[in-house]
C-alpha positions as CSV (number, residue, x, y, z in Angstrom):
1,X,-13.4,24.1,3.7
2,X,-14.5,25.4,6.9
3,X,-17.5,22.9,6.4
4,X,-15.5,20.1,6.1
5,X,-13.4,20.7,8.8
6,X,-16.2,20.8,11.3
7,X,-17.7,17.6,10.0
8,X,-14.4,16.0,10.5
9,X,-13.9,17.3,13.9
10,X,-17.6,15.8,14.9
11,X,-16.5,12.6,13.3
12,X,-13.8,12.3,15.0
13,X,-15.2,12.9,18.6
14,X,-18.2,10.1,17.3
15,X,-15.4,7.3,16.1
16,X,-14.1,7.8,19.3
17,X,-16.9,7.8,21.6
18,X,-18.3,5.2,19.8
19,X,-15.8,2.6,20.8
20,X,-15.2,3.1,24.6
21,X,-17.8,6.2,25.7
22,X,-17.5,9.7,25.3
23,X,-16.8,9.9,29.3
24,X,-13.3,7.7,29.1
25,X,-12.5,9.5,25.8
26,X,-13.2,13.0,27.5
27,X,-11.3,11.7,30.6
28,X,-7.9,11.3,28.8
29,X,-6.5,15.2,28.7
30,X,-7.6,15.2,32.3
31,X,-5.8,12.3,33.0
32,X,-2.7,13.4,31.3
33,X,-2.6,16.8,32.9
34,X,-2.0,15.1,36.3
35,X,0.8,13.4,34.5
36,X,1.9,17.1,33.6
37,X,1.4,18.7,36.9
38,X,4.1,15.4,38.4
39,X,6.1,15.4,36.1
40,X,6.4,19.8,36.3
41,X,7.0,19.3,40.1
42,X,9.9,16.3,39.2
43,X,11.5,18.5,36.7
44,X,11.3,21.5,39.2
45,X,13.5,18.9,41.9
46,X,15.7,18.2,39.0
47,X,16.7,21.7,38.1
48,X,18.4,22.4,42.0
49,X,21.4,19.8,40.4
50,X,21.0,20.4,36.7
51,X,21.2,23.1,34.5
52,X,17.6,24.4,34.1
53,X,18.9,25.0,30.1
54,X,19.1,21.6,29.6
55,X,15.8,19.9,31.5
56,X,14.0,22.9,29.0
57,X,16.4,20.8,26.2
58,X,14.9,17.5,26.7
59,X,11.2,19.5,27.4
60,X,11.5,21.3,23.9
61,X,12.9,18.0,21.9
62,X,10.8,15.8,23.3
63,X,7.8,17.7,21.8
64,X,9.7,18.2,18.5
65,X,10.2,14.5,18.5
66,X,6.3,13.7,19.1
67,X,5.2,16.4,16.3
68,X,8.0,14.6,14.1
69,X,6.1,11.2,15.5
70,X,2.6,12.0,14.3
71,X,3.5,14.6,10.8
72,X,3.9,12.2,8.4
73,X,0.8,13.4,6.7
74,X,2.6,13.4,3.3
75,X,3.8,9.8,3.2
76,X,1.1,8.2,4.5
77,X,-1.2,10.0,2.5
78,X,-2.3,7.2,0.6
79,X,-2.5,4.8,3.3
80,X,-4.7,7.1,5.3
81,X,-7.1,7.2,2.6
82,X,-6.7,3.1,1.3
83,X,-6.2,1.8,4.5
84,X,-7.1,3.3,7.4
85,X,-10.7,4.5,6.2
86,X,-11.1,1.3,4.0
87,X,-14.8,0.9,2.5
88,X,-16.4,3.5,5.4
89,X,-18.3,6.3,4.0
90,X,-16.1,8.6,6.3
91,X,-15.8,12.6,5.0
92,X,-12.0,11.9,4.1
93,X,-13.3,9.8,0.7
94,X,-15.8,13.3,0.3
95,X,-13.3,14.8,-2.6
96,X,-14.4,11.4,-4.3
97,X,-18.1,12.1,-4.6
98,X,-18.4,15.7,-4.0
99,X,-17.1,18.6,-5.7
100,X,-14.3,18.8,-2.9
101,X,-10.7,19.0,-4.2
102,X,-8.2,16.7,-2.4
103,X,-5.8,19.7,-1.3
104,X,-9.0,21.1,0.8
105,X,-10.4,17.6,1.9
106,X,-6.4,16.5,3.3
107,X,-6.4,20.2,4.0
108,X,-9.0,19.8,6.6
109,X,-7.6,16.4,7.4
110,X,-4.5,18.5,8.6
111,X,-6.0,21.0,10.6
112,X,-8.5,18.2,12.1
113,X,-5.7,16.2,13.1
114,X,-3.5,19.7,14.4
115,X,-6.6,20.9,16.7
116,X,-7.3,17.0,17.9
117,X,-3.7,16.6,19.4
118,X,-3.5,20.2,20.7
119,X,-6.5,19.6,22.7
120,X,-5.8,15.6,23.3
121,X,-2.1,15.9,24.5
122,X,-0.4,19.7,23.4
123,X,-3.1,21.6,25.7
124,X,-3.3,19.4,28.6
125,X,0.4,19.0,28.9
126,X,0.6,23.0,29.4
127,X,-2.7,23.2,32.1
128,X,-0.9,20.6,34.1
129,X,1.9,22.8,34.3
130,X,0.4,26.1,34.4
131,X,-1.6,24.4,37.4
132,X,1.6,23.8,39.5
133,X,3.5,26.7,38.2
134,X,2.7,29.0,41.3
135,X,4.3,26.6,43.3
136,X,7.8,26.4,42.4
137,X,10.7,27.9,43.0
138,X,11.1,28.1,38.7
139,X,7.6,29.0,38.1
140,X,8.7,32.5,36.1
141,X,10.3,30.1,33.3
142,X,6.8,28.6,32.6
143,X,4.7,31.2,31.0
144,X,7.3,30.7,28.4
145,X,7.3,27.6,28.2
146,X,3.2,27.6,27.3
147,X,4.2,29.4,24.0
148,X,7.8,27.2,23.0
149,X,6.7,23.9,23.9
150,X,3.4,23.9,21.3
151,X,5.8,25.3,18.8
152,X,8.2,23.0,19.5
153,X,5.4,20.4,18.7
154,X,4.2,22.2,15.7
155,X,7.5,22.8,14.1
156,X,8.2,19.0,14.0
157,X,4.7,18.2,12.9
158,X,5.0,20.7,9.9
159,X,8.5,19.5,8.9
160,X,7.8,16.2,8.9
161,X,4.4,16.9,6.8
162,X,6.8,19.1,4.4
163,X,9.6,16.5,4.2
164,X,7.2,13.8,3.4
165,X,5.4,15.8,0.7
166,X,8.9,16.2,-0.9
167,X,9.3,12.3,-0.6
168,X,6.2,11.2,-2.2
169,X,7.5,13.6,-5.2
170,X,11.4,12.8,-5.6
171,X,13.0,10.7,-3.0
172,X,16.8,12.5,-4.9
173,X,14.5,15.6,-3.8
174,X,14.3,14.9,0.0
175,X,18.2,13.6,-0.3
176,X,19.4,16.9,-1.2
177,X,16.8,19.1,0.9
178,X,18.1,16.8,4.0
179,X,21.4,17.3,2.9
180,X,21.3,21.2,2.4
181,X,19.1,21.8,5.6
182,X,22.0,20.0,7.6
183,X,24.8,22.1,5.6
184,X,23.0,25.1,6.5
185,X,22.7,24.7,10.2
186,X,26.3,23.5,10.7
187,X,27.6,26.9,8.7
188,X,25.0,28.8,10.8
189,X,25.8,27.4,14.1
190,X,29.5,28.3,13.2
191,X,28.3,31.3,12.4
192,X,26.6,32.2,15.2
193,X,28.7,30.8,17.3
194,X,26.2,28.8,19.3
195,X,25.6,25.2,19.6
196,X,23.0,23.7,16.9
197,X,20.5,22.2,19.2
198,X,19.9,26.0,20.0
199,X,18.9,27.0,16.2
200,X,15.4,25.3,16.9
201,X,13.6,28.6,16.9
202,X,11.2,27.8,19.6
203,X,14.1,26.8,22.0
204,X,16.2,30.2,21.1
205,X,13.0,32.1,21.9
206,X,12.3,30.2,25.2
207,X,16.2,31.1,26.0
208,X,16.3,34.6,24.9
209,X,12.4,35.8,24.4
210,X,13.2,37.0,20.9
211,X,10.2,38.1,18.6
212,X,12.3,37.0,16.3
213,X,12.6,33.6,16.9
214,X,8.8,33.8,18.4
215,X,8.0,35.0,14.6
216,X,10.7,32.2,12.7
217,X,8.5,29.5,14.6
218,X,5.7,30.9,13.2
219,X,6.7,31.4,9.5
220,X,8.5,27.5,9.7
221,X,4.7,26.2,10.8
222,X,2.8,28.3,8.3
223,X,5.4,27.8,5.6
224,X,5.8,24.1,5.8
225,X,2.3,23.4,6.0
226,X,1.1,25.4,2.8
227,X,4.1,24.4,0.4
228,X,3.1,20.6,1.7
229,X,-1.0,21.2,1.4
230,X,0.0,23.2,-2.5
231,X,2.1,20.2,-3.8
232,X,0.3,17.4,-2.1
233,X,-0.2,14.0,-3.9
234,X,-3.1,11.9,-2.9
235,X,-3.2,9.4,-5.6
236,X,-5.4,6.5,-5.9
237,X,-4.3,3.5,-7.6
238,X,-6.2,3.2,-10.6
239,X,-5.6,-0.8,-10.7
240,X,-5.1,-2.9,-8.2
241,X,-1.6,-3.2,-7.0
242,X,-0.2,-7.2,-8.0
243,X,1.9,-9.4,-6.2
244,X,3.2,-13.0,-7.0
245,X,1.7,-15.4,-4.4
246,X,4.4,-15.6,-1.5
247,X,2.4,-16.2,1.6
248,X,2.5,-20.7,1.1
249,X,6.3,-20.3,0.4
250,X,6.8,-17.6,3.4
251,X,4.8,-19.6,5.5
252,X,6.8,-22.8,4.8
253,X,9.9,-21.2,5.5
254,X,9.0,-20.0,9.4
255,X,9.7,-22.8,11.8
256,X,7.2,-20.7,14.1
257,X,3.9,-21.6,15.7
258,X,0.8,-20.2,13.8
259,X,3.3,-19.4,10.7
260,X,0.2,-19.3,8.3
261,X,-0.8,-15.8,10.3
262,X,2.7,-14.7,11.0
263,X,3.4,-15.1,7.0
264,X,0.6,-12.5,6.5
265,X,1.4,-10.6,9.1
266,X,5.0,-10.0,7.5
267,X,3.5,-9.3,4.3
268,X,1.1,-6.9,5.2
269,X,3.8,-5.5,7.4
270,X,6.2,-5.1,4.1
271,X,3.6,-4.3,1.4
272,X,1.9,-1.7,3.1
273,X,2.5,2.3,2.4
274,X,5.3,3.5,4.1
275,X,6.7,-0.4,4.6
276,X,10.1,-0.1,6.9
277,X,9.0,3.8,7.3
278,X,6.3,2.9,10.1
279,X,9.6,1.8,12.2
280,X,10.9,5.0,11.7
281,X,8.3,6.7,12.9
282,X,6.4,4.5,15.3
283,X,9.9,2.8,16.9
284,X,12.6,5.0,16.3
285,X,11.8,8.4,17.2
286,X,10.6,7.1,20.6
287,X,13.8,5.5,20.8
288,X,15.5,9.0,20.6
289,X,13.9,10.6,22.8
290,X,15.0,8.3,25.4
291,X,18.3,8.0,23.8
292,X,18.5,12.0,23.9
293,X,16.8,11.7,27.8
294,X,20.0,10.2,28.9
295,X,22.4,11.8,26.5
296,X,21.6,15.3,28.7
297,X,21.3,13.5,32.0
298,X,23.6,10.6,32.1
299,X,26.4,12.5,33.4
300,X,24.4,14.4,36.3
301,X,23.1,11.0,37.5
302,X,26.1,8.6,37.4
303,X,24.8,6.1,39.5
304,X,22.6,4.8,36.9
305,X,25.0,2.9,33.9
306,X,23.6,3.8,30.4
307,X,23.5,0.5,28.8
308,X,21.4,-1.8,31.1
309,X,18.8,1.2,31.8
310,X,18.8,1.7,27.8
311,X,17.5,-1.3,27.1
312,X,14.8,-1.0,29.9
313,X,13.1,1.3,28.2
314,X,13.9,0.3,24.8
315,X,11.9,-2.7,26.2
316,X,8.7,-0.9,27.0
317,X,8.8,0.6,23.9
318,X,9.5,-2.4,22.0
319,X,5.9,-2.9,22.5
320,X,4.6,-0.6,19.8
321,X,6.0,-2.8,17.4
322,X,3.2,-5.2,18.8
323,X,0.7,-2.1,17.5
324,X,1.6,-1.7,14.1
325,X,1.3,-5.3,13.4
326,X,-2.6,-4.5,14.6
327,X,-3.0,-1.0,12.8
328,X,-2.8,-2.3,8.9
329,X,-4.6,-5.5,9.6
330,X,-8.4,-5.8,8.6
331,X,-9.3,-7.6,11.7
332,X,-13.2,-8.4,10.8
333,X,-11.9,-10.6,7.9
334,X,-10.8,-13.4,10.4
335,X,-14.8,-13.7,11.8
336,X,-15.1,-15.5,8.4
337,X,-12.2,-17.9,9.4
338,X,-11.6,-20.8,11.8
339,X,-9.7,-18.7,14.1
340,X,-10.2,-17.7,17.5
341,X,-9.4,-14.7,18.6
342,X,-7.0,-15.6,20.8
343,X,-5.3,-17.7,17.8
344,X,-4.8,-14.1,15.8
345,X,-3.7,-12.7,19.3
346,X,-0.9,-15.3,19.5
347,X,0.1,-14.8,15.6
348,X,1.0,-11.6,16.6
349,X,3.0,-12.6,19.1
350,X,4.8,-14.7,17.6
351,X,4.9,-11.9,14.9
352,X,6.3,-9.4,17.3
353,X,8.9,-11.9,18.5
354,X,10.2,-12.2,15.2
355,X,10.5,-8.1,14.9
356,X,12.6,-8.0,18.3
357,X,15.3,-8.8,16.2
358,X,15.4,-4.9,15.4
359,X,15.3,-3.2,19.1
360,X,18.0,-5.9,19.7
361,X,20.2,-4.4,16.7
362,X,19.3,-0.8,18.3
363,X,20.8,-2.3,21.7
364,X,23.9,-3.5,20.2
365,X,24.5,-0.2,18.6
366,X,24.1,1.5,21.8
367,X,26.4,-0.7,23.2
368,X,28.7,0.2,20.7
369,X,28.7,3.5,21.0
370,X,28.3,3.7,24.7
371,X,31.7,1.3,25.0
372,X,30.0,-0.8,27.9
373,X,30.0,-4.3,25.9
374,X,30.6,-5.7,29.7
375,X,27.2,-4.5,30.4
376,X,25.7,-6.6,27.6
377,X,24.0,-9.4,29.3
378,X,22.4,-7.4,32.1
379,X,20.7,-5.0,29.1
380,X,19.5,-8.0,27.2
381,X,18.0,-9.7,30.1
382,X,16.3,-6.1,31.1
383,X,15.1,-5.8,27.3
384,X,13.6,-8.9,27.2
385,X,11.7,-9.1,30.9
386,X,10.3,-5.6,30.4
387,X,9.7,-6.2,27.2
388,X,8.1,-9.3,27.3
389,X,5.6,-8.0,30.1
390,X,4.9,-4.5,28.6
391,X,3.3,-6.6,25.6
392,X,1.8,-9.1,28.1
393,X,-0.2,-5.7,29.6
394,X,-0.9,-4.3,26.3
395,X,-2.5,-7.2,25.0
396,X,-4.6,-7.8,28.3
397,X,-6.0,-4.5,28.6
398,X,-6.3,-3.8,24.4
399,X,-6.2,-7.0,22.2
400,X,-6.3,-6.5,18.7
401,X,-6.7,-2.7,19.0
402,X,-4.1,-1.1,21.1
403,X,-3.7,2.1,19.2
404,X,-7.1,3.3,19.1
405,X,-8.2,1.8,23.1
406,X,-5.0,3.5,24.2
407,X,-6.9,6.9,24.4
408,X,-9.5,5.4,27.0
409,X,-9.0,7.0,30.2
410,X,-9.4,3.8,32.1
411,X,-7.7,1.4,30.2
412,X,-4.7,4.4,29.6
413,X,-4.1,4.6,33.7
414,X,-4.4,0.6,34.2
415,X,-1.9,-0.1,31.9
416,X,0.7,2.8,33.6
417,X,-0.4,1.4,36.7
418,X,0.8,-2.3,35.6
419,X,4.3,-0.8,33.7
420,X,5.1,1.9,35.8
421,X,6.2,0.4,39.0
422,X,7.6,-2.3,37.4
423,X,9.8,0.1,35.6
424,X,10.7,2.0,39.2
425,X,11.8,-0.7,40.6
426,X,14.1,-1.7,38.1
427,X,15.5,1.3,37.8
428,X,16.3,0.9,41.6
429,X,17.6,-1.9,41.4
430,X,20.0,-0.8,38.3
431,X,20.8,1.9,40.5
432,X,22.0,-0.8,43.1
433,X,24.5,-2.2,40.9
434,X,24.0,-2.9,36.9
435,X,23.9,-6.3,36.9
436,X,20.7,-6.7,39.3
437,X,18.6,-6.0,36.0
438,X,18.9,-9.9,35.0
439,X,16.4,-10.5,37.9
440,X,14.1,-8.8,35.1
441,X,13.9,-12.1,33.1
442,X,11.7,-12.8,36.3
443,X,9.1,-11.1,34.3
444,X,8.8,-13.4,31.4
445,X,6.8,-16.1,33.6
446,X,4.3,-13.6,34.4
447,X,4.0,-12.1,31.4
448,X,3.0,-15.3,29.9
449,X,0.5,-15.8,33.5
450,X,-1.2,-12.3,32.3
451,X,-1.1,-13.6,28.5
452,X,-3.0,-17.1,29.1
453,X,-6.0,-15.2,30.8
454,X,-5.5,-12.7,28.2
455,X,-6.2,-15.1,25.5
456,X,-9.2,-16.0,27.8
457,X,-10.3,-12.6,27.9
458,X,-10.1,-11.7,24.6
459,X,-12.0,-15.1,22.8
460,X,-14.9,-14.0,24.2
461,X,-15.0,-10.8,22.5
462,X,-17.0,-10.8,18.9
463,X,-15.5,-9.0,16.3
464,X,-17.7,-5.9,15.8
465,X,-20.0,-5.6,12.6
466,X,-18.4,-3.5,10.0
């Protein structure tokens, strides 16, 4: 196996190299760890009026949150191997031709994946807070944090990978596993008479540098990750999968521009593995970490009204929706139609428009539970300008391939340098008074400025030979 991992990892660094330079590729962890080392000094400011227990709360969830983000190894199984490597001769399809079982061929898949966000994101995270570390007042806390935080990442990763693996076999399976893991730590945070947020082993042994929970991190990882690798279920479909023809009658029934592209778009959004799952993962758990963000901090910063800065960031990451209607499509199939790029560009859109209807249901929710229905109209207005204009820069700088061009250096800091001041100075004015966010719907005639030259931009690019 040790074979096959290596080829995969050299694969990997050639897909990527290959489609913006190994220099921009090998420029993103460097890139990142400045973020690091900024945000580390930030977080060191906001420990003097908050409790340092609870900016090490968001630190440690947020990285449970991501590994939770990217482990769904087990449900996407097949759609790793049907769709994302499609007809390529990549080393994945290996256990096809070769005398390579699955296990060790998604086996290696695992690890591959494990080592390329460690060093991608994991790794450079901690360097650009080991780099500041000697600075700050806190700095003993962070040596610490170098071990917890990677755990905290791995633990989600391997849970997810382990819960998924359980759903591919019996979705009553992963009911009652669910069920029975969320019995156990209510009785044990009774038990232990501590709150249950603290039972994530890498957080209790950031808090109390036990070896204990140092070596429960460890046996979660490694446990998770063999029982999922042992009982994993690659199938392929040994006929093709059959489907009545919908796509005239859907298309009919969208009063939308370019409703020919938007019908297949919702089809291949519905019909492929995982269907509503990729919200879950790709929408949703984004959408808690900024939900949990101002859960811990809301009541330390009470200038700043829940509601209407919700939805500001529920706007920018609204956008990924945008990227999955991208990720399952087989883009070269449209150099064969009568489309421009820029008409497939503005399918999506129109696409994407039609899925807002589900970060909009997120914002009414929030507004139920927050109480601040008064606040309403300001948070919808904020939702849709940033929104609206975080798409706007993600098309510009990626086109039809924002998930993979997302990991170029360059095209990473131009598109945080086109969101991020946009978002500071709506958070100032929110901080003014609430109702100042409706001057975001400002945003929606530039976003369509940057998406007519976008549309320029982008039909002079040739869809790459495949």
């Amino acid at each position: 196996m040790q074979t096959v991992f290596t080829a995969m990892v050299r694969e990997e660094w050639r897909m990527h190299a290959s489609l913006f330079g190994g220099r921009m590729f090998a420029l993103f962890p460097l890139m990142l760890a400045g973020f690091a080392a900024v945000g580390t000094v930030f977080a060191s400011v906001l420990v003097e009026v908050i409790d340092p227990h609870n900016v090490a709360f968001i630190a440690h969830y947020s990285l449970l949150l991501f590994g939770v983000s990217v482990g769904a190894f087990g449900l996407m199984g097949r759609e790793i191997m049907n769709r994302r490597f499609g007809q390529a001769s990549l080393i994945a399809y290996s256990a096809r031709s070769l005398p390579v079982s699955e296990r060790q061929v998604m086996a290696a898949f695992y690890l591959k994946d494990v080592l390329y966000y460690m060093l991608l994101w994991i790794f450079p995270l901690l360097a650009g807070m080991a780099l500041v570390a000697p600075l700050l007042s806190h700095g003993a806390a962070v040596p610490r944090l170098l071990v917890s935080l990677p755990l905290a990442f791995l633990v989600g990763l391997a849970a997810v990978f382990f819960l998924s693996t359980v759903y591919v076999h019996s979705k009553t399976l992963l009911a009652v596993t669910l069920a029975g893991g969320g019995i156990a730590g209510v009785l044990l945070s009774r038990y232990l008479d501590i709150a249950p947020s603290a039972l994530l082993p890498p957080f209790m042994f950031f808090l109390h540098s036990s070896l204990f929970s140092l070596a429960l991190s460890a046996c979660v990882i490694l446990a998770c990750s063999a029982v999922s690798i042992v009982f994993l279920e690659v199938d392929y479909p040994t006929r093709e999968r059959r489907y009545a023809t919908t796509l005239p009658s859907l298309a009919a029934r969208l009063p939308v521009p370019h409703r020919w592209l938007v019908a297949k778009d919702l089809l291949d959004f519905t019909r492929s593995e995982g269907g509503l799952g990729k919200i879950v993962f790709g929408f949703g758990l984004p959408v808690a970490m900024v939900w949990l963000l101002f859960y811990v901090l809301a009541e330390f910063i009470p200038m700043l009204a829940f509601l209407p800065v919700f939805a500001l960031f529920l706007g920018i990451i609204a956008s990924s929706l945008y990227n999955w209607l991208t990720e399952f499509d087989t883009l070269a199939g449209y150099a064969f139609l009568p489309v421009s790029v820029g008409t497939v560009i503005r399918g999506k859109i129109t696409s994407y428009l039609l899925l807002t209807v589900i970060p909009l249901g997120v914002l009414l929710a929030a507004a139920v539970v927050s109480g601040q229905y008064g606040l309403l109209i300001p948070a919808v207005c904020a939702f849709f300008g940033m929104s609206l204009y975080a798409l706007a820069a993600t098309v510009y700088l990626m086109g039809l391939h924002p998930t993979v061009l997302i990991y170029n250096a360059k095209l990473f800091a131009l598109y945080t340098a086109m969101t991020a001041p946009v978002a500071v100075l709506l958070l100032f004015l929110a901080a003014l008074h609430p109702w100042l966010l409706c001057t975001a719907l400002l945003l929606v005639p530039f976003a369509w400025y940057i998406l007519r030259h976008a549309m320029r931009r982008w039909n002079r690019w040739q869809v790459p030979r495949v």
